[in-house]
N, C-alpha and C positions, 0 to 999 in steps of 0.2 A: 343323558348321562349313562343310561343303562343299554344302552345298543352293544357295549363292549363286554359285558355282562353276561356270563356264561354261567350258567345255572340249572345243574338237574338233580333232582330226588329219585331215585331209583330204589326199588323195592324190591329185598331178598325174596327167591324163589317165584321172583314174576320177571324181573326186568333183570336181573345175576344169577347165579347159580340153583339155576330151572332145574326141579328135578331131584335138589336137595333137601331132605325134607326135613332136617334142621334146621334148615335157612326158610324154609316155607315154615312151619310152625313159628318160628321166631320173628318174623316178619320184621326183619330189620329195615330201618331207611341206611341206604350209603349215599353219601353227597358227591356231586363234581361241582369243582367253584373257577372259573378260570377268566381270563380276556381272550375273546373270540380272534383279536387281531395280532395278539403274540402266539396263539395257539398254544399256551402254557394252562394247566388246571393245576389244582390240589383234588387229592380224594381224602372225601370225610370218612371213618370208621370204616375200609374197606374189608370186611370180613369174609369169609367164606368161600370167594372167586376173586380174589384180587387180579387175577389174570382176564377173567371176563370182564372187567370192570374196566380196566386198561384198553380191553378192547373198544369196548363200547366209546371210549373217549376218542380213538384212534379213529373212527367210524366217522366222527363228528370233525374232524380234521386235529385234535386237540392230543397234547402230550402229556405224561404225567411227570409231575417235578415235583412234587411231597408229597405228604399224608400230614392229615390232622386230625388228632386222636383226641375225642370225646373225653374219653375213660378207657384204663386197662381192662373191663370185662372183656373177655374171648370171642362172644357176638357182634364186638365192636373192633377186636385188633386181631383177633385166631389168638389161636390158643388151645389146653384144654378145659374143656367144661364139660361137667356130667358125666364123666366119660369117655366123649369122645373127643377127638384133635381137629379144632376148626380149620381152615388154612385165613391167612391173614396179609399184615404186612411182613411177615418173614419169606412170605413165598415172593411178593413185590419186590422184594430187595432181591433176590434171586436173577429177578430181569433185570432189576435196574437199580441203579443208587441214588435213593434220594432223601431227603434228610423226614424225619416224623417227628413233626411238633407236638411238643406233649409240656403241661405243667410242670414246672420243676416238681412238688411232690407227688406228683404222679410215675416217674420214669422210673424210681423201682420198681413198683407193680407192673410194667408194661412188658420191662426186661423179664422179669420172673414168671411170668404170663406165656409171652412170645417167645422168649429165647433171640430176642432182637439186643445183640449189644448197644452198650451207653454212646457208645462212640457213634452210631446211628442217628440217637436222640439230640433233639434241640428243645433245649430247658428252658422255657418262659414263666414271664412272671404275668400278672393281671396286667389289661392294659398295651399289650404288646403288639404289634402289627405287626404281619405275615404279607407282603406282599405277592401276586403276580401279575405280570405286568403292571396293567395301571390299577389292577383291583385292589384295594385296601382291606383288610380282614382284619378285626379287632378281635383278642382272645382276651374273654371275660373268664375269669376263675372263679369258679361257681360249685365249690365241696358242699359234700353231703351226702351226695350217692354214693360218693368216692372222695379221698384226701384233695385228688387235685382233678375232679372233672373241672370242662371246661364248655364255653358255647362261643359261639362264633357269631360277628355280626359284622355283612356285609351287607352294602346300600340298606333298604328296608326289609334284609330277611335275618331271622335268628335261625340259627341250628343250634340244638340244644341240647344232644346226647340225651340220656335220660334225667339232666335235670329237670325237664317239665314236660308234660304231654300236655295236649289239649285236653283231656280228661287225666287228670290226678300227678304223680309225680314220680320219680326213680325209690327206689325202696332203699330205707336206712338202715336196716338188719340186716345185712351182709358188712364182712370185714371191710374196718374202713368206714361203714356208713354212719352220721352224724346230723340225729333230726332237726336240732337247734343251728347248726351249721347252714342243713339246705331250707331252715328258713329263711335264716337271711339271705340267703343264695338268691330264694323265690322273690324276695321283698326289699332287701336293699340291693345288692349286685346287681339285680337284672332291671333296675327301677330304670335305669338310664336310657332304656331301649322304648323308644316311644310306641303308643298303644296302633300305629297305623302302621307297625313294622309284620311281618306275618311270621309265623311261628309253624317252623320245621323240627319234627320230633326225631326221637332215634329208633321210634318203633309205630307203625301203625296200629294203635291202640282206640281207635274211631273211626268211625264211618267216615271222614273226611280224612283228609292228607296234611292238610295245614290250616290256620286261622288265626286271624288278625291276633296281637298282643289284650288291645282293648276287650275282644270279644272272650280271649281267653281269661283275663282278667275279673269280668263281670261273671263267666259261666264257670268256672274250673273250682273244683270245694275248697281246690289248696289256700284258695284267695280268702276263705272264708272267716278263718280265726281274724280277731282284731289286735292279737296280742301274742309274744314266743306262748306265752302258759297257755294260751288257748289251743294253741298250734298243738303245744306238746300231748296237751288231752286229747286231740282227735287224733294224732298222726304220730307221736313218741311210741316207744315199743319197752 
């Protein structure tokens, strides 16, 4: 099944925008998700280099036909942050037009972020399929970190924006954020995704890259409360 299965993790400031030390400091993951045999990808959170990012697909013989946005933070779509103005999918729409799936309430913050109009965005609900080619992508809506982050799951991989890292989780103290929200996010939303699926974060935050749901499961603290009240005592703000 997975022969058609195009699938890479690429790492800000090692494998994209080399050299920026934004992107090196922040150590983002950006995904390509595609069918090797339509030569059609998506890019997950292409932040920083969207044009190196492009390339890199074009290298591998593969095109880009949308973007699928985690979350509106600036690390994940450009934007500005701290400061300074990342480049993102405004600069990607620049070469080319292609549509950027985002939660429906997520696409105000995305617009107000990027300066990417509405007419760009494509407004899903939980539950939704994103096709390319023959690949299937399910968008799980998973608020918490954000009104409408979201995670993706194709075959046995989850990409997760910053709702979950293998060590701990996205922070619920920025606008938007909602600790009782990304628990159920952590524990019922994401319950569906079985423990032998592998778990892609949206930041290298461990010495590994990815790991099983199971193993994140038994090892990650966030798993650890038995109860919201528990939760909200270790992890509410």
């Amino acid at each position: 099944m997975d022969d058609r299965l195009y699938f890479r993790q690429l790492l800000s400031g090692r494998d994209f925008a080399v050299g920026d030390p934004i992107a090196t400091q922040m150590v983002n993951f950006a995904y390509a998700i595609g069918d090797r045999e339509t030569g059609e990808a998506v890019l997950v959170d292409p932040a920083y280099d969207a044009a190196g990012l492009a390339q890199t697909l074009a290298e591998d013989g593969m095109t880009v036909v949308g973007v699928l946005a985690t979350h509106y933070h600036a690390d994940h779509v450009g934007g500005s942050m701290m400061g300074y103005q990342l480049g993102g999918i405004a600069e990607l729409l620049e070469q080319t037009s292609v549509p950027i799936h985002v939660q429906a309430p997520e696409a105000e913050f995305v617009t107000k972020v990027t300066g990417v109009g509405d007419d760009h965005l494509v407004k899903h609900a939980s539950g939704d399929v994103v096709s390319v080619g023959s690949i299937d992508i399910e968008l799980i809506h998973t608020p918490g970190h954000t009104p409408g982050s979201q995670c993706f799951l194709v075959r046995d991989h989850l990409v997760s924006g910053d709702t979950l890292f293998l060590d701990g989780c996205g922070r619920t103290d920025l606008p938007g954020g909602d600790p009782a929200e990304l628990y159920h996010s952590l524990t019922g939303r994401l319950s569906k995704v079985p423990d032998d699926a592998v778990l892609f974060p949206g930041h290298l935050y461990s010495p590994e890259p990815s790991r099983s749901m199971g193993d994140t499961r038994a090892l990650n603290v966030v798993y650890k409360p038995k109860s919201l009240d528990q939760w909200l005592m270790m992890f509410g703000h």
